[in-house]
N, C-alpha and C positions, 0 to 999 in steps of 0.2 A: 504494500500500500504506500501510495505516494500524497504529500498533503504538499501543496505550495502556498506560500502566502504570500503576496505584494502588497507592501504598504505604499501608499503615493503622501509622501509629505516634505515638509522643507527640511533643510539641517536643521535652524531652529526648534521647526517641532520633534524631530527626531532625538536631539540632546535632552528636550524637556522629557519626553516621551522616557527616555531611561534614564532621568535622574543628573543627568552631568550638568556639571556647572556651567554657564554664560560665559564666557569669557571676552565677550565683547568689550567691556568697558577698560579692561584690563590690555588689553590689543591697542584699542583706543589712544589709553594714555602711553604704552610704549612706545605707541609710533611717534605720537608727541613728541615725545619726552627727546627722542631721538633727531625728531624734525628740530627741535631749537638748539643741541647741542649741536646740529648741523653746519646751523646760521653762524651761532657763535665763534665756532672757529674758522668760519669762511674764509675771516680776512687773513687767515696764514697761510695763505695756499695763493695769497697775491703774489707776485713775482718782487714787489719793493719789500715784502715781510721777509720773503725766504732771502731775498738778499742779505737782509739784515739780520736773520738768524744767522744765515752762514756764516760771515762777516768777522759777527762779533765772539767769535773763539780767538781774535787775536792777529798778529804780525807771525806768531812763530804756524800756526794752523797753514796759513796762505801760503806761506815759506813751503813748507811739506808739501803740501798738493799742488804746489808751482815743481817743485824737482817731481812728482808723481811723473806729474802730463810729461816733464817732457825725458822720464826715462822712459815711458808709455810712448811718448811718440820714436825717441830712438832705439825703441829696442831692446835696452841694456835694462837691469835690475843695481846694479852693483852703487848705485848714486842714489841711492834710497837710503 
């Protein structure tokens, strides 16, 4: 014997339907939450911010990734 059943209803009715919790409002404020920590860090991803993060490590920082590039660009390792 075979018994089929179809239910036709939404997610919502289905979650209430056995008991599970809404999580809607909880989605809700994650996405928030996450949309405004977005915004606020938008502006470091300006090309004048990251300048200015890079930057400010210093004289001896720019030093080293100046001999970097250009053992990078000739080649050698050994001027590192």
């Amino acid at each position: 014997m075979k018994v089929k059943i179809e239910i036709d209803c939404s997610p919502e009715e289905a979650r209430a339907f056995l008991g599970l919790p809404d999580v809607a409002p909880l989605n809700e404020y994650l996405v928030a939450e996450m949309q405004r920590r977005m915004d606020e860090n938008m502006h470091r991803l300006q090309p004048e911010e990251l300048m200015k993060t890079w930057t400010s490590y210093g004289l001896q920082a720019q030093e080293q990734f100046r001999r970097m590039m250009t053992a990078a660009a000739t080649g050698s390792t050994d001027k590192l």
